[in-house]
VOGU-3710 file (C-alpha; in Angstrom, 3 decimals, decimal comma):
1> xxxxxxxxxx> 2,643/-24,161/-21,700  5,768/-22,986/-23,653  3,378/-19,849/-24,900  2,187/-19,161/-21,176  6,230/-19,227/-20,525  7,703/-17,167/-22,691  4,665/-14,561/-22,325  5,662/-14,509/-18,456  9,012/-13,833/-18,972  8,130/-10,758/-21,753
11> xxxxxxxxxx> 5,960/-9,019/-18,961  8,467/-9,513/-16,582  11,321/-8,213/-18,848  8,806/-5,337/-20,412  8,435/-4,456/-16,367  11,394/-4,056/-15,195  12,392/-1,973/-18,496  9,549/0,037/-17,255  10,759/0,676/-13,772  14,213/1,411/-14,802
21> xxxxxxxxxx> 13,204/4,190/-17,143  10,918/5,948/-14,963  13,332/5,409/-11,825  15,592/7,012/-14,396  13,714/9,442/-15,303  13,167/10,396/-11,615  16,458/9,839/-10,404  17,715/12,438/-13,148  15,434/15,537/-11,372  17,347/15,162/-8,383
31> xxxxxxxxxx> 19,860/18,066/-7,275  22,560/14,681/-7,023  21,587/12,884/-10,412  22,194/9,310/-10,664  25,806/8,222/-11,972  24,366/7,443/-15,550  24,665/9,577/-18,656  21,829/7,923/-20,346  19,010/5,667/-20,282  21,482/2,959/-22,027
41> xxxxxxxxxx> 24,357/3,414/-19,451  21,642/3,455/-16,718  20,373/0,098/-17,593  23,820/-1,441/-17,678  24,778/0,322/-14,447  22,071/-1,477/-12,883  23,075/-5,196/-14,777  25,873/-4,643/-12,859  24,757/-3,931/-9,546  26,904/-0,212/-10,150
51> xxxxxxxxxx> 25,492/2,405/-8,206  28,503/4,557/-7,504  28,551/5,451/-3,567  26,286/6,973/-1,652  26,222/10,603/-0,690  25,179/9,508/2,805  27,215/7,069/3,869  29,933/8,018/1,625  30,235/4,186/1,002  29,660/2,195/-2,382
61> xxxxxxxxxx> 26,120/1,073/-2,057  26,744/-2,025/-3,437  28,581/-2,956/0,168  25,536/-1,384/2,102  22,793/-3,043/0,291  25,139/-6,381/0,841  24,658/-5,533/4,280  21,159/-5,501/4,783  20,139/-7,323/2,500  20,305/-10,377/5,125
71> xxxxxxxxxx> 17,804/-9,103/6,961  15,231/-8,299/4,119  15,749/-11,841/2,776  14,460/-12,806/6,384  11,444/-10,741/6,325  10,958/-11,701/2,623  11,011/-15,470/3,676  8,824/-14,702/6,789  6,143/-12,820/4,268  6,265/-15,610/1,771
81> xxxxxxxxxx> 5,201/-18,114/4,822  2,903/-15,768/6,476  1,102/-15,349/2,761  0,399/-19,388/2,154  -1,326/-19,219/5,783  -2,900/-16,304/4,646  -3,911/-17,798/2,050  -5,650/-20,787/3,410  -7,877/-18,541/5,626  -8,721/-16,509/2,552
91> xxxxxxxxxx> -10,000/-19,253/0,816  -12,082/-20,324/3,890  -13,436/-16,839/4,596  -13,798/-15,843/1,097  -17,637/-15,967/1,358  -18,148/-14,160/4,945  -18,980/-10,285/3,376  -18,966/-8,529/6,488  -15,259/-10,370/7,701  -13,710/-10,332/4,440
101> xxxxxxxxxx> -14,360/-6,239/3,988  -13,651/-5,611/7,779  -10,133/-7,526/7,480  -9,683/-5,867/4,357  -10,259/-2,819/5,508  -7,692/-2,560/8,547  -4,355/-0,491/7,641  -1,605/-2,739/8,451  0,661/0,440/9,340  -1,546/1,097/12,423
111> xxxxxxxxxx> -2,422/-2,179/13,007  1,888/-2,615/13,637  1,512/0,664/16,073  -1,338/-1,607/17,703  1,115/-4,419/17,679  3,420/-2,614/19,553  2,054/-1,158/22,427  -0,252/-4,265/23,253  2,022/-7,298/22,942  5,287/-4,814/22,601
121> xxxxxxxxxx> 5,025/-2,431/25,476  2,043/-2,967/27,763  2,566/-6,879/27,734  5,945/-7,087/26,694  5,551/-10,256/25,237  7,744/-9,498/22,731  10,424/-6,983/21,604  8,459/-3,967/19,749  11,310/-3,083/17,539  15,106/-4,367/15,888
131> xxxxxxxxxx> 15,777/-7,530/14,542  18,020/-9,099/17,517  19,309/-7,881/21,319  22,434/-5,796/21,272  25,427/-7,611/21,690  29,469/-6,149/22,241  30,968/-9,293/20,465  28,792/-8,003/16,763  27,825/-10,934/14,407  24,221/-11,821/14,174
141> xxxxxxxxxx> 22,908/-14,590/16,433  21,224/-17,821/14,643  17,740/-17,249/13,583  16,175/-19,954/16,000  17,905/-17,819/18,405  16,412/-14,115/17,800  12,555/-15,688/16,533  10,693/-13,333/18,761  11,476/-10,458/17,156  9,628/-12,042/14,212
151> xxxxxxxxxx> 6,435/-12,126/15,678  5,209/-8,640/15,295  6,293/-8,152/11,830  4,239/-11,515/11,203  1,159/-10,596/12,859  1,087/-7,395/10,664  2,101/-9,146/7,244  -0,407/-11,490/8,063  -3,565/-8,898/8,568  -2,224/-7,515/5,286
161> xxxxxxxxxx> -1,888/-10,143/3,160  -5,162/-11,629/4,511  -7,138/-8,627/3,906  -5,608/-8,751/0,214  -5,987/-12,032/-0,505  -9,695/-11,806/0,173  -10,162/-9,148/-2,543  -7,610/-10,957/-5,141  -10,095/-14,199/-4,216  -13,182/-12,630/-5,514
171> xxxxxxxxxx> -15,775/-14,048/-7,396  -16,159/-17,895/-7,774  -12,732/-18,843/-8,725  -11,074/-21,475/-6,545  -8,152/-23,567/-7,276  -4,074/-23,555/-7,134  -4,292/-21,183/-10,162  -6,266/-18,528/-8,601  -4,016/-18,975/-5,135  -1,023/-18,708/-7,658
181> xxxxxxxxxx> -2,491/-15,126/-9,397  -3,521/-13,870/-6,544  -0,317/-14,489/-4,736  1,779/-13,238/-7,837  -1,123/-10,055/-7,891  -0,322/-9,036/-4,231  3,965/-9,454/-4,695  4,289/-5,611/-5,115  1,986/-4,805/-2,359  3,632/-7,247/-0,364
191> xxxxxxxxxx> 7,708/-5,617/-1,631  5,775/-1,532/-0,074  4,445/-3,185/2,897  8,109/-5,104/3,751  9,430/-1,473/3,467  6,892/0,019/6,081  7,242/-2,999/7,976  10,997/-2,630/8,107  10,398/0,871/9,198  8,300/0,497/11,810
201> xxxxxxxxxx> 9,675/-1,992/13,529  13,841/-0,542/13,001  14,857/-3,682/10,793  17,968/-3,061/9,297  16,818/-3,775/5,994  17,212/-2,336/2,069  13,969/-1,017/2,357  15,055/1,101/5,614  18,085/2,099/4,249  15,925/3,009/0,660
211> xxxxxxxxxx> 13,248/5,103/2,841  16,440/7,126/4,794  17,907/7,921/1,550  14,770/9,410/0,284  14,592/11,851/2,987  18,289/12,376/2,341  17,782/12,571/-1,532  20,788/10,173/-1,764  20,188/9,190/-5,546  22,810/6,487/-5,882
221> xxxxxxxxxx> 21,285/4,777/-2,698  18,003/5,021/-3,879  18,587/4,269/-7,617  20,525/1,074/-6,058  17,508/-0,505/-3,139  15,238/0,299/-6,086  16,482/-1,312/-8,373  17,198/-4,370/-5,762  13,618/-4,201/-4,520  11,871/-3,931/-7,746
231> xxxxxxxxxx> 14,277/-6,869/-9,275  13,311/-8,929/-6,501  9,633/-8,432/-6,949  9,719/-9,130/-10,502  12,057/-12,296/-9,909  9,668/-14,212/-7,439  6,378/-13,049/-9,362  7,145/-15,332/-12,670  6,608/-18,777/-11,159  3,330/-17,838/-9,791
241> xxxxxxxxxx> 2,535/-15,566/-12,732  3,534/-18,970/-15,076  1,367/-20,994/-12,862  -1,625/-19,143/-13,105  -1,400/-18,650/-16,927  -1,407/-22,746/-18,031  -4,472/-23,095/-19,358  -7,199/-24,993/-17,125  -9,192/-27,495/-17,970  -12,818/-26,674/-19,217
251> xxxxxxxxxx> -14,226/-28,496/-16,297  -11,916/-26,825/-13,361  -13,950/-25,060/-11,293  -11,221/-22,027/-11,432  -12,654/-21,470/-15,107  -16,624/-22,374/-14,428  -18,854/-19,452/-15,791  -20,159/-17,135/-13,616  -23,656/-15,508/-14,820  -22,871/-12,009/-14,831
261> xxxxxxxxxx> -25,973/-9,726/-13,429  -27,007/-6,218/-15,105  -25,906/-4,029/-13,296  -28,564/-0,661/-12,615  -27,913/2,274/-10,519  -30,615/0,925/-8,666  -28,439/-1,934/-7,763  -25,932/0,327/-6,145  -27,629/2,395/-4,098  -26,412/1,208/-1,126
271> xxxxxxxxxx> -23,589/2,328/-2,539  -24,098/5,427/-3,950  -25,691/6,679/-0,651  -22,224/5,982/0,963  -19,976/7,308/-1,803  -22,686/10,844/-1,146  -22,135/10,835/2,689  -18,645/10,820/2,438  -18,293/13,120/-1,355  -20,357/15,462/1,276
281> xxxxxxxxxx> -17,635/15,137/4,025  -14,904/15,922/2,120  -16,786/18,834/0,364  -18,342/20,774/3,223  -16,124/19,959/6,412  -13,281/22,237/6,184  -16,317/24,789/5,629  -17,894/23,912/8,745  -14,868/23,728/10,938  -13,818/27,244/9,787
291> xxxxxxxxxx> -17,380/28,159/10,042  -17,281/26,966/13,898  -14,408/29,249/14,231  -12,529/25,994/15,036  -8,489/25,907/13,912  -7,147/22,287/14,126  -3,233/24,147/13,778  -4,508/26,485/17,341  -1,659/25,426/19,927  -2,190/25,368/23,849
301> xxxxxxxxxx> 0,973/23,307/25,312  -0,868/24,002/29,021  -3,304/21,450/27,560  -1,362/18,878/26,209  -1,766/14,921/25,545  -5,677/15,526/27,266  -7,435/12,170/27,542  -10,594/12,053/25,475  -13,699/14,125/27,563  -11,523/16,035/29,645
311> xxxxxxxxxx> -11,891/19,902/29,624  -9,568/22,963/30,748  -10,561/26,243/31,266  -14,174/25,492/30,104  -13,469/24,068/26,999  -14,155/20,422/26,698  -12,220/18,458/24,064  -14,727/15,398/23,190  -11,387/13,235/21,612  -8,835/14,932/23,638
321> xxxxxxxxxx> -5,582/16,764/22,641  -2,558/15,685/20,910  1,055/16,463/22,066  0,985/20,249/21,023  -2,437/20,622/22,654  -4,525/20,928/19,539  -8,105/19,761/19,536  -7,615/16,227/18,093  -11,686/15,915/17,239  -10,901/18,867/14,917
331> xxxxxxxxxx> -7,532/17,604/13,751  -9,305/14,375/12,972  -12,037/15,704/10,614  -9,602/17,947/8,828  -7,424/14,771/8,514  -10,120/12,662/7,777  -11,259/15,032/5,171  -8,039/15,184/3,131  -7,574/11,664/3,052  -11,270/11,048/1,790
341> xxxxxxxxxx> -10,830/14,057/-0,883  -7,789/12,911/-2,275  -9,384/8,631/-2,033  -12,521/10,217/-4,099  -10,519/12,334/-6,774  -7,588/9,920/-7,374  -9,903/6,943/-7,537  -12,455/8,624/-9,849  -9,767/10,020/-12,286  -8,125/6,301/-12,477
351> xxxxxxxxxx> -11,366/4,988/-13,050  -12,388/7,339/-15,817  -8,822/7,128/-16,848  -8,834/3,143/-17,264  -12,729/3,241/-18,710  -10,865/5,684/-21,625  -7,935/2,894/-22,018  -10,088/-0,175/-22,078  -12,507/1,770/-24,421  -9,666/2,680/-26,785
361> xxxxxxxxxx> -7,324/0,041/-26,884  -8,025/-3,763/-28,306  -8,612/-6,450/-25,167  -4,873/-8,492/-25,929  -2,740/-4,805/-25,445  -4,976/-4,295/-22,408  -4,608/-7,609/-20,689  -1,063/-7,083/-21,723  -0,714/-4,101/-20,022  -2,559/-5,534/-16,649
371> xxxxxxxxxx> 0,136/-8,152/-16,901  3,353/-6,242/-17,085  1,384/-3,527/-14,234  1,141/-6,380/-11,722  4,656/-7,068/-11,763  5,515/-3,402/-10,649  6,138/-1,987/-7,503  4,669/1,523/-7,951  5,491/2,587/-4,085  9,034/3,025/-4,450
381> xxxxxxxxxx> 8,788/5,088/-7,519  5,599/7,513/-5,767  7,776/8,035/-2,721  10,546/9,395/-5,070  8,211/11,316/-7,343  6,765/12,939/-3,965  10,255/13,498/-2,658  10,981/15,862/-5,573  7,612/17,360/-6,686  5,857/19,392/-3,511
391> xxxxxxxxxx> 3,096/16,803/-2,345  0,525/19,578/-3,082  -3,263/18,037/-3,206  -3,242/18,076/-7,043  0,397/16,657/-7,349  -0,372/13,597/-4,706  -4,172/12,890/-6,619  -2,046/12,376/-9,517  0,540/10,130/-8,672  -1,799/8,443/-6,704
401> xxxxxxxxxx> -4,404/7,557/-9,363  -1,500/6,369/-11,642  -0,803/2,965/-10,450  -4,611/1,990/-10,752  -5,702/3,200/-14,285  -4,335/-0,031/-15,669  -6,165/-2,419/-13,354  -9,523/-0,431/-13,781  -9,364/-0,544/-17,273  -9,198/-4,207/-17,024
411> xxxxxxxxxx> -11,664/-4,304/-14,414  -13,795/-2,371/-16,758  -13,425/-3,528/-20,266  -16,641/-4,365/-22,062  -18,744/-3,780/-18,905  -21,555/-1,647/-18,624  -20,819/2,097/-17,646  -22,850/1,148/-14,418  -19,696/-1,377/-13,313  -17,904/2,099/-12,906
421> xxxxxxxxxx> -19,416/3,199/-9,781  -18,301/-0,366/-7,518  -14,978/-0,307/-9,017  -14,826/3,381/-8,250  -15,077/2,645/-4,335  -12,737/-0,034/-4,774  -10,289/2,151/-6,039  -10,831/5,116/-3,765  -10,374/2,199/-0,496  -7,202/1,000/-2,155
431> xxxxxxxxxx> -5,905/4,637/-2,943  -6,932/5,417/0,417  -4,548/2,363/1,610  -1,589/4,023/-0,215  -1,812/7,749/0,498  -1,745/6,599/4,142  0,898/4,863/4,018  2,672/7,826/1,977  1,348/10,491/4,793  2,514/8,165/7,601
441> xxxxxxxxxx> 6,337/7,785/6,386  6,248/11,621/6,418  6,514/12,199/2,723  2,589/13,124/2,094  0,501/15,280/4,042  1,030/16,049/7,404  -2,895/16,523/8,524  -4,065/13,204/7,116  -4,864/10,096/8,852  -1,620/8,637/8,083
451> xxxxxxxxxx> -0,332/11,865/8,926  -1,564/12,163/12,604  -0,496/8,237/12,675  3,003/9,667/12,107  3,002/12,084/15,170  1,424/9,442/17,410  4,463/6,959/17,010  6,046/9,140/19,863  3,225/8,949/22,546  2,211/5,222/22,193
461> xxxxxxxxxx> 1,596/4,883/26,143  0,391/8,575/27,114  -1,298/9,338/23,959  -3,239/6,061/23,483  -5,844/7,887/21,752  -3,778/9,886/19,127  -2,839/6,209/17,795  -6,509/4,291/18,033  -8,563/6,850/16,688  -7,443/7,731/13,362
471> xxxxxxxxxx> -6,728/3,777/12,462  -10,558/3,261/13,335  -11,567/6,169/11,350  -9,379/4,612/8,648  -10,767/1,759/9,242  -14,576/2,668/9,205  -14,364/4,504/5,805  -12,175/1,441/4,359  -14,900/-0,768/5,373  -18,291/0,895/3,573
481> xxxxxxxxxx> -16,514/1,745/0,607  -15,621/-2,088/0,301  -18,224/-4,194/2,076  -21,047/-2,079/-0,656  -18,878/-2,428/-3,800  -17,235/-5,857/-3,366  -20,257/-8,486/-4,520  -21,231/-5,568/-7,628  -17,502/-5,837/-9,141  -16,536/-7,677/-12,410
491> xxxxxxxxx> -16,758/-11,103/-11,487  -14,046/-12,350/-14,535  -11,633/-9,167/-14,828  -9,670/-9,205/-18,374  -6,619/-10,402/-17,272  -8,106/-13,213/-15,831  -10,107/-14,399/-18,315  -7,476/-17,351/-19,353  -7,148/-15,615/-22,628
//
């Protein structure tokens, strides 16, 4: 136990080192560099909470991040209850393939824009956005007094954390100690979708205020919410992380053998035959649409925010038009396609990346390595990298397939070559996840499903369709890549193996 304990706080320590030298590293690119002369003074900047004052706000950040950091401590504590209920439906709904890859598979960004007009504008059953009413006296009311305007951000933790629960739960394993790793697994995840959360629904929170200042390139604020954010992450992942490392006993069923099966290309072909269809899509439809004569940037304003099937001056748009009058069925396959391309590339090249680490490297520096990546919050760090660097195709497949090379190579250590092609679509659906949610806070592409998501925020009630579709297209490619790879994937990864 004392092992397991100080091993949990070396990862956590060996993280955070991490984070500060690449936010450092970042931070330095910027046309305002960070108040720090080097990597030394950086790290004892941050120690002290010294971030110099923003170029924004012209404030010290310390006293901004003071003030919101009330309100991200309440979505924090709302997440962490939202995750044990989670939780306990995972673990029921664990087994059910077809409901564990379809909740999986839903983005929780458009599942919020869902949120909101249904229950926030149609029904108003709640309020769709801020964290309490307006009031002329200031302060902020009691909590038992403003609780509605938690209910939205709930509902859309809750489809996220339930979707990743169910793939942290694979396998057989069942027990506190997998609900502990899992739980300390999904803490960064849960830290990038807090920030998205916070955005879409206009809570005054650090992970707001980090998101304006990256669009501002306001280096002392975003040195200082980053290094708040990825403290905190770090911070609450040890207990669980300790937790899940004791040692079980041989007879707990979290540690019972699972008979691994041998894996043939045969075996995948389900698979495969997916991973084709949509390698084919993201190949030959930019060819086709241009081939078509089709041009999903041609403007007609006369023609704007068209329902799906109506048609003006002959032409009849099948999925309607979007606010600028474009033809949204050809805005969604060029979006489509970019979001697929860069999910294939990114996931194949962290794949092949990890299967080159966990070939090369002995198994205790890999699980090592799986350890320390779990406590980092990569999303933070992308945005900035993004900010700076044009998000060209090459530069976003990149950054992108970074965060996962680590946890494919411990997916993949030791395995058959075969094992590459599940953990492959795994990859692709989760890098698909997280170029979305880059497109849709405006920092990726702009014709990508979580780009059009972006423009759609604006026309919630008369451009019903420029929110729904996309998220089910999402949704629909999500859902093959994951319901086809899930049951083929290591069934005892390396750092989980108790070892």
């Amino acid at each position: 136990m004392i092992a397991a304990l100080f091993r949990t706080l070396a990862e956590g320590i060996a993280a955070w080192l991490i984070v500060m030298f690449v936010l450092f590293s970042l931070l330095t690119e910027l046309p305002r560099p960070a108040p720090a002369q080097d990597y030394s003074d950086w790290i004892t900047r941050a120690f002290a909470l010294d971030f110099g004052e923003s170029a924004t706000f012209r404030r010290p950040v310390n006293e901004l991040l003071s003030e919101r950091a009330a309100a991200t401590v309440e979505l924090f504590g709302l997440a962490v209850i939202v995750a044990l209920f989670a939780l306990l439906i995972a673990q029921v709904r664990r087994d059910v393939a077809v409901a564990r890859s379809l909740t999986a598979s839903i983005p929780f960004f458009w599942w919020a824009l869902v949120l909101i007009l249904i229950l926030g504008l149609q029904v108003s059953a709640f309020p769709a956005s801020g964290r309490m009413r307006l009031s002329l006296t200031g302060g902020t009311p009691p909590l038992t007094g403003r609780l509605e305007y938690l209910v939205l951000p709930g509902l859309t933790l809750l489809v996220y954390l339930q979707g990743r629960f169910l793939l942290a739960l694979r396998g057989r394993e069942r027990g506190w100690r997998a609900a502990a790793r899992a739980f300390a697994d999904e803490l960064p995840g849960l830290i990038a979708a807090i920030i998205v959360v916070e955005v879409i629904f206009a809570w005054p929170g650090i992970g707001r205020l980090l998101i304006d200042a990256l669009t501002t390139l306001d280096s002392p604020m975003i040195g200082g919410a980053t290094v708040v954010l990825s403290t905190v992450t770090i911070a609450a992942g040890l207990i669980p992380r300790f937790l899940s490392q004791i040692p079980a006993r041989p007879s707990d069923p979290a540690v019972a053998a699972v008979p691994p099966d041998a894996p043939t290309l045969r075996t995948y072909r389900p698979l495969l035959i997916v991973l084709g269809i949509l390698a084919l899509f993201a190949v030959f439809t930019g060819v086709l649409i241009g081939m078509a004569g089709l041009d999903p940037f041609a403007l007609d304003v006369s023609t704007a925010l068209l329902p799906p099937g109506a048609s003006a001056d002959g032409t009849v748009y099948l999925l309607g038009t979007d606010e600028l009058g474009r033809n949204f069925t050809v805005r969604l396959l060029a979006g489509a396609q970019e979001s697929v391309f860069v999910a294939l590339v990114a996931g194949l090249a962290a794949v092949i990346g990890g299967t080159i680490l966990g070939r090369a490297l002995p198994a205790q520096i890999v699980r090592s390595l799986a350890y320390v990546n779990a406590f980092v919050c990569f999303f933070p760090l992308v945005l900035l990298a993004l900010m700076w660097h044009r998000p060209s195709r090459e530069n976003m497949i990149v950054l992108l397939a970074l965060p996962f090379i680590v946890p494919a190579a411990a997916l993949l250590y030791r395995e058959p070559l075969e094992r590459l092609i599940p953990v492959w679509a795994l990859t692709a659906a989760q890098v698909l996840l997280l170029e979305g949610l880059v497109s849709f806070l405006g920092i990726g592409f702009r014709l990508s499903l979580g780009g059009l998501l972006t423009a759609a925020q604006s026309f919630l009630i008369n451009g019903t369709h420029l929110v729904i579709l996309p998220g089910l297209t999402f949704m629909v490619i999500s859902f093959f890549l994951l319901v086809f790879s899930y049951r083929h994937l290591p069934q005892k990864p390396l750092h989980q193996d108790g070892g």
